[in-house]
C-alpha positions as CSV (number, residue, x, y, z in Angstrom):
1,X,0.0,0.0,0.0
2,X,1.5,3.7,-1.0
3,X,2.1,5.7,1.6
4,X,-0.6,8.9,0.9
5,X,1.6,11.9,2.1
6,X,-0.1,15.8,2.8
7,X,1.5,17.4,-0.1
8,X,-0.5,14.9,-2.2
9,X,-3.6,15.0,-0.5
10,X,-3.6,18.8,-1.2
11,X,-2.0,18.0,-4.9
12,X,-5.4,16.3,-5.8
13,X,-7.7,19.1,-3.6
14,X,-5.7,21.4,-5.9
15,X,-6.7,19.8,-8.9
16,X,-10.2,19.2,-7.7
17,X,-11.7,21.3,-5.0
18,X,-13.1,18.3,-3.2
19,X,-13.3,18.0,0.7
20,X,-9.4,17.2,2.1
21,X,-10.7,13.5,3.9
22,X,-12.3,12.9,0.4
23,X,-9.0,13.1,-1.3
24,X,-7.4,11.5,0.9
25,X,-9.8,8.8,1.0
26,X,-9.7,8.5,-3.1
27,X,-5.3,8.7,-3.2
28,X,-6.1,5.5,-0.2
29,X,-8.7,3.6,-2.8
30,X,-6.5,4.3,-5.7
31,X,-3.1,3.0,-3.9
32,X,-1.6,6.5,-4.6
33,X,-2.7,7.0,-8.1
34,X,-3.2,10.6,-8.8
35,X,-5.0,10.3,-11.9
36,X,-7.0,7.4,-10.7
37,X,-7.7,9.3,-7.5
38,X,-9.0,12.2,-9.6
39,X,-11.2,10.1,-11.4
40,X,-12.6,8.3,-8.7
41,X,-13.8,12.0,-6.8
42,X,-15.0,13.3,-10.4
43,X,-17.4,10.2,-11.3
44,X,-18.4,8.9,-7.4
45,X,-18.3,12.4,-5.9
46,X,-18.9,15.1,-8.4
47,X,-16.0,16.7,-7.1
48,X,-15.8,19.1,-10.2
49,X,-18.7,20.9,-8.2
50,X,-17.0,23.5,-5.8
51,X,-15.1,24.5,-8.8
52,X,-17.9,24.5,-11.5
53,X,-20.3,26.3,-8.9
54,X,-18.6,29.5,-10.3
55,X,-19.4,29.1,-13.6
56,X,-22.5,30.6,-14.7
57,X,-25.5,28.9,-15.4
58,X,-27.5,30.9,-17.7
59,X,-29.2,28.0,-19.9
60,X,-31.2,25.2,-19.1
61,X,-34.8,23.5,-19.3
62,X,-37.9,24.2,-17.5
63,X,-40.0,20.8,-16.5
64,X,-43.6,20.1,-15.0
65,X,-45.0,17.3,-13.0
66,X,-49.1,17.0,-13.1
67,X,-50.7,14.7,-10.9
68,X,-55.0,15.3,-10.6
69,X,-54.6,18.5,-8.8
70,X,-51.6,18.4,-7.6
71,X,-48.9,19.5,-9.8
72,X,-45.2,21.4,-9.9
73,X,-42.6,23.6,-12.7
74,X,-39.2,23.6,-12.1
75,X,-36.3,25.4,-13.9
76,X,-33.1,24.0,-13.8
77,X,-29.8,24.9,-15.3
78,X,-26.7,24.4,-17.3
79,X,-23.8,25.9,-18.4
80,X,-24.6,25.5,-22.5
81,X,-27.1,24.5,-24.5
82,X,-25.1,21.5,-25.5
83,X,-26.0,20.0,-21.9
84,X,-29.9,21.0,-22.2
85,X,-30.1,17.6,-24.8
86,X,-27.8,15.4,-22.9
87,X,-30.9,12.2,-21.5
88,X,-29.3,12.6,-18.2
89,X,-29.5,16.1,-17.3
90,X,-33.3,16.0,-18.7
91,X,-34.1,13.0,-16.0
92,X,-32.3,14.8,-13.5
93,X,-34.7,18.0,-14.2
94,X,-38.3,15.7,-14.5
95,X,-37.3,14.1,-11.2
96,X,-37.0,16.9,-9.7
97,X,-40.1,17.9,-10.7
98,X,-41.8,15.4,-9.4
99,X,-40.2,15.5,-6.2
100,X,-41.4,18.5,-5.6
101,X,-45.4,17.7,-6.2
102,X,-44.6,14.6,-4.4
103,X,-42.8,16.2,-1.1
104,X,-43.9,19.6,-1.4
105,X,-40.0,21.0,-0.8
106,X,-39.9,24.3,1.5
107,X,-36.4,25.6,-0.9
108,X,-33.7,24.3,-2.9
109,X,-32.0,22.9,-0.1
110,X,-34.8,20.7,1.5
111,X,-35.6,19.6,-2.2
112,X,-31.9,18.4,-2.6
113,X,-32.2,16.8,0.6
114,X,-34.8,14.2,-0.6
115,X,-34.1,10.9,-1.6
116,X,-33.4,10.2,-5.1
117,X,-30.7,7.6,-7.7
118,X,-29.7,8.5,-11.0
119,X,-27.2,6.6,-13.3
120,X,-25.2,5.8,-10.4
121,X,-24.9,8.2,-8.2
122,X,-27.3,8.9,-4.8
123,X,-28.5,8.5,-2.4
124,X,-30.0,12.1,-2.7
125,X,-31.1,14.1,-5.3
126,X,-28.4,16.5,-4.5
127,X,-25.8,13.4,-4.3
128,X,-27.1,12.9,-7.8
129,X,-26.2,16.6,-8.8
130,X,-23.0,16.5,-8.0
131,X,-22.0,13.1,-10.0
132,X,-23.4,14.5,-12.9
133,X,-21.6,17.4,-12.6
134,X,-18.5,15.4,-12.3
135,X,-19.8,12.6,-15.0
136,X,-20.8,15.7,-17.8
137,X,-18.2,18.3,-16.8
138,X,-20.6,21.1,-16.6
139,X,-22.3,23.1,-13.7
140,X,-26.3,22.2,-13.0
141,X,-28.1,24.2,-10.7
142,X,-31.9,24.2,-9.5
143,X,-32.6,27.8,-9.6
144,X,-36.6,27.7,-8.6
145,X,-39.6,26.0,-8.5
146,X,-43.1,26.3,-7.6
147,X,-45.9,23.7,-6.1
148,X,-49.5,24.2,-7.3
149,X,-52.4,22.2,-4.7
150,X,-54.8,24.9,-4.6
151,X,-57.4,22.4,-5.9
152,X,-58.3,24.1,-8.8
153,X,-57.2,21.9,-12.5
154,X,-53.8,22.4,-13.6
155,X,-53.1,23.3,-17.6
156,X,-49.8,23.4,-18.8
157,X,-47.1,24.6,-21.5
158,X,-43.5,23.6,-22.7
159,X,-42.6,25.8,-25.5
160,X,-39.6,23.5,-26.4
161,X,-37.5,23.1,-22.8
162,X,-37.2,26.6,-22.4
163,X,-40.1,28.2,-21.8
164,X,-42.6,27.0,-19.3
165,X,-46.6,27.8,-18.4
166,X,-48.8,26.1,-15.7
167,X,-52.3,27.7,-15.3
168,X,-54.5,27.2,-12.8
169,X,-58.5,26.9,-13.5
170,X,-61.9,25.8,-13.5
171,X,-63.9,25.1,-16.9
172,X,-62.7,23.7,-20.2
173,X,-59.4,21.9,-20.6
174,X,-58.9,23.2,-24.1
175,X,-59.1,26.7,-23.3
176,X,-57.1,26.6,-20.5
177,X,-54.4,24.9,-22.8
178,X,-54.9,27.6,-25.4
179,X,-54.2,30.2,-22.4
180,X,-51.3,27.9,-21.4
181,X,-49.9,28.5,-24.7
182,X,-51.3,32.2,-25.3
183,X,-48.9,33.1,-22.0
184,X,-46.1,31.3,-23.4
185,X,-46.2,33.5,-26.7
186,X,-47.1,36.9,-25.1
187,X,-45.5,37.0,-21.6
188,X,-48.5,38.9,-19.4
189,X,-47.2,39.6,-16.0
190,X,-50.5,39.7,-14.4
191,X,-53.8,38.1,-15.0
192,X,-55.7,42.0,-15.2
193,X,-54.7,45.9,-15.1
194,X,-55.2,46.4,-11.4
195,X,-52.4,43.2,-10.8
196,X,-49.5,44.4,-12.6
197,X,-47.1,45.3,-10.0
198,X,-46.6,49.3,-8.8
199,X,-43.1,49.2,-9.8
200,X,-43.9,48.6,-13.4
201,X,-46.4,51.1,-13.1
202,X,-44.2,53.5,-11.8
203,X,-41.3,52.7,-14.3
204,X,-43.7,52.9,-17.3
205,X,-45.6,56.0,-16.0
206,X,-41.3,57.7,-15.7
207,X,-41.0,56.6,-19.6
208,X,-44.0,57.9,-20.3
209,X,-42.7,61.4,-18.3
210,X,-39.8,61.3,-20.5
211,X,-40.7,60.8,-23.6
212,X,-43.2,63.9,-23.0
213,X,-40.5,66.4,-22.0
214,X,-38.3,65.0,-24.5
215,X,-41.5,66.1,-26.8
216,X,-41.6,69.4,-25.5
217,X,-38.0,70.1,-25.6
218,X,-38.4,69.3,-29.2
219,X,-41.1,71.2,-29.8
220,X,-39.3,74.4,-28.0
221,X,-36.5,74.2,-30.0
222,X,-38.7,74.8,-33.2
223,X,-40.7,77.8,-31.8
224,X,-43.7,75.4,-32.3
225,X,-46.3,75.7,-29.0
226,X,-45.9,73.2,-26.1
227,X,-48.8,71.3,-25.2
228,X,-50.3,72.6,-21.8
229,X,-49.3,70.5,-18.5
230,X,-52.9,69.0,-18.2
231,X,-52.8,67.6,-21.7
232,X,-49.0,65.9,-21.1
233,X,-50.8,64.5,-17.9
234,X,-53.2,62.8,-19.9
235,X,-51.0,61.3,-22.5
236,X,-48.8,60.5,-19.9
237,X,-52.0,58.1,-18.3
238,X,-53.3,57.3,-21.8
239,X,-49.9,55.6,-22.1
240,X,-49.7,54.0,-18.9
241,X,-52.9,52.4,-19.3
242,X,-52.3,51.3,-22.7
243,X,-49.2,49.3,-21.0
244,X,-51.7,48.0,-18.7
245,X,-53.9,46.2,-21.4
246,X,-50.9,45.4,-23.3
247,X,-49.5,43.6,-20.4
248,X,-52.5,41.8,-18.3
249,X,-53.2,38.7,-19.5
250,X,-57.5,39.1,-19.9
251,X,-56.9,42.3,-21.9
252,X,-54.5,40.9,-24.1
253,X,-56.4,40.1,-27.7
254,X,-56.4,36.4,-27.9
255,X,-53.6,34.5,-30.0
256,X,-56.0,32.5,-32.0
257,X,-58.5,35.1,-32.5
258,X,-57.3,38.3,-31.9
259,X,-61.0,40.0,-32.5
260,X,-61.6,38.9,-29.0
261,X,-59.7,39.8,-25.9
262,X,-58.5,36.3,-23.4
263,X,-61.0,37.3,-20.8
264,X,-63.7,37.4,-24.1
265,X,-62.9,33.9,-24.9
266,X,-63.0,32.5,-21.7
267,X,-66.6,33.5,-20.8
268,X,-67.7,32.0,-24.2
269,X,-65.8,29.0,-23.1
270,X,-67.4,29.0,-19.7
271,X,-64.0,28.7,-18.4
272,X,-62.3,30.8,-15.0
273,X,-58.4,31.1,-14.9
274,X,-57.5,32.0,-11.2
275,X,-53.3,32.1,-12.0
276,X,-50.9,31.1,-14.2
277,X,-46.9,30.8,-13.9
278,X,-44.6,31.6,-16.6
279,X,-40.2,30.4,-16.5
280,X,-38.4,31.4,-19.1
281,X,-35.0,30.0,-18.7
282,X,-32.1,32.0,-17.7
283,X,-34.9,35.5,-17.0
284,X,-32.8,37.9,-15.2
285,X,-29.2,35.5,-15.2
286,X,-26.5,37.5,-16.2
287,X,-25.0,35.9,-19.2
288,X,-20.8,35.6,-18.9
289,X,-20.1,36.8,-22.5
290,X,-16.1,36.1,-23.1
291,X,-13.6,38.4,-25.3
292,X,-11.6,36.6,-26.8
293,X,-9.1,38.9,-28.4
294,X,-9.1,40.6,-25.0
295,X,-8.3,37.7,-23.0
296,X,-5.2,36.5,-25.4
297,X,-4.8,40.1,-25.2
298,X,-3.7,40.1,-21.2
299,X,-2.0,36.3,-21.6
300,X,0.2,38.2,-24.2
301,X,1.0,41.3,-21.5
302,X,1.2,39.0,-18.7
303,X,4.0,36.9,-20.8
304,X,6.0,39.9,-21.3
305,X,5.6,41.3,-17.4
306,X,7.1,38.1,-16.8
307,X,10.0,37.8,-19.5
């Protein structure tokens, strides 16, 4: 048996960023074989993980679980697209899914928690993570998710695996399916005017504010007449509510038929949508975009510095 000394215990934490007692546990199982010893932490312990968990993960797939009632949408993500095809990843992201309308999860880390085997690896979810992390070389990240037991039928939506739609409602399953698919294409934020958050409001009410002095200043600088400050108050509202239609979800014209409005067809339908959820993968990630020519840029200054 080789001797397994400190300096290559922290030789192979170097190399993979796994726990010391881990390496040291791998160089014991592998007789001292470095490269054995890294393979063993990369396919049994998804050791690539501490190291991967700073790469971005801006891509993904988005996956639902329906059961009656009782149903769930997860989003979980990748590095690159590549990953978002690989069989593995996409059972990784359905189990998940249905753990979470199983087990009702309270976050991430209680969901990771549960018990779950994949191509190997467990005996958690989050055991499974990590060796697939270490099997396909890429970070994989649950970023949210969202339980839906309110009682009330479940429709839903994949547009591909990156876009996903679950609405809740009572009535006709087709029409809740069109509405599925009506939110996937137009993106409401809110199911009518008086839901859209203040915020947005507020932020379109300021471009709205803007573009009216910006008007003015226009119109000033041709010796044309400026509209009075009652009349910019109105077109400032008229705009804002405009966003409003353009924006809820039962003002919206329908997708199908755009002579009538969502909230039109629904009555005809005799159907009531109470909520509906929309992922879109990566919304609000901050994509890593790399410059080449600027990065061989610095390697050739850094080579110099150093000559």
């Amino acid at each position: 048996m080789a001797a397994i000394t400190a300096s290559m215990v922290a030789e192979l934490r170097g190399k993979t960023d796994a726990p010391m007692m881990e390496c040291k546990k791998a160089l014991t199982e592998a007789d001292g074989d470095m490269a054995k010893a890294e393979e063993l932490l990369r396919v049994k312990l998804g050791s690539k993980a501490g190291k991967a968990a700073a790469r971005v993960t801006a891509e993904g797939v988005v996956a639902t679980s329906v059961n009656g009632t009782v149903g769930s949408m997860i989003e979980v993500n990748c590095e690159t697209d590549f990953v978002t095809k690989n069989d593995s990843f996409l059972a990784l992201a359905q189990a998940a899914a249905a753990l979470v309308a199983e087990h009702n999860p309270a976050d991430v880390a209680t969901l990771s928690a549960l018990a779950y085997e994949q191509d190997g690896f467990g005996p958690t979810l989050e055991d499974v993570r990590k060796g697939l992390i270490g099997k396909i070389g890429e970070n994989m990240t649950f970023r949210r998710f969202k339980r839906f037991a309110t009682g009330a039928k479940l429709a839903t939506y994949l547009h591909g695996t990156r876009i996903g739609v679950v609405v809740e409602f009572d009535g006709n399953d087709v029409a809740a399916k069109d509405v599925a698919m009506h939110v996937a294409a137009m993106k409401p934020v809110s199911l009518s005017s008086d839901q859209v958050p203040a915020e947005l409001v507020e932020r379109e009410r300021s471009v709205a504010a803007a573009k009216a002095a910006e008007d003015a200043a226009v119109a000033t600088a041709a010796g044309k007449p400026v509209q009075s400050a009652e009349i910019v108050a109105k077109r400032i509202e008229g705009g804002v509510q405009k966003y409003l239609k353009e924006v809820s979800l039962f003002n919206q014209p329908f997708v199908k038929n755009d002579k009538q409005t969502v909230e039109q067809m629904l009555k005809a339908e005799g159907t009531t949508v109470k909520a509906f959820t929309l992922y879109v993968v990566g919304e609000g990630i901050e994509k890593k975009v790399d410059d080449f020519a600027a990065e061989v840029a610095a390697q050739v200054a850094a080579a110099q510095q150093s000559a």
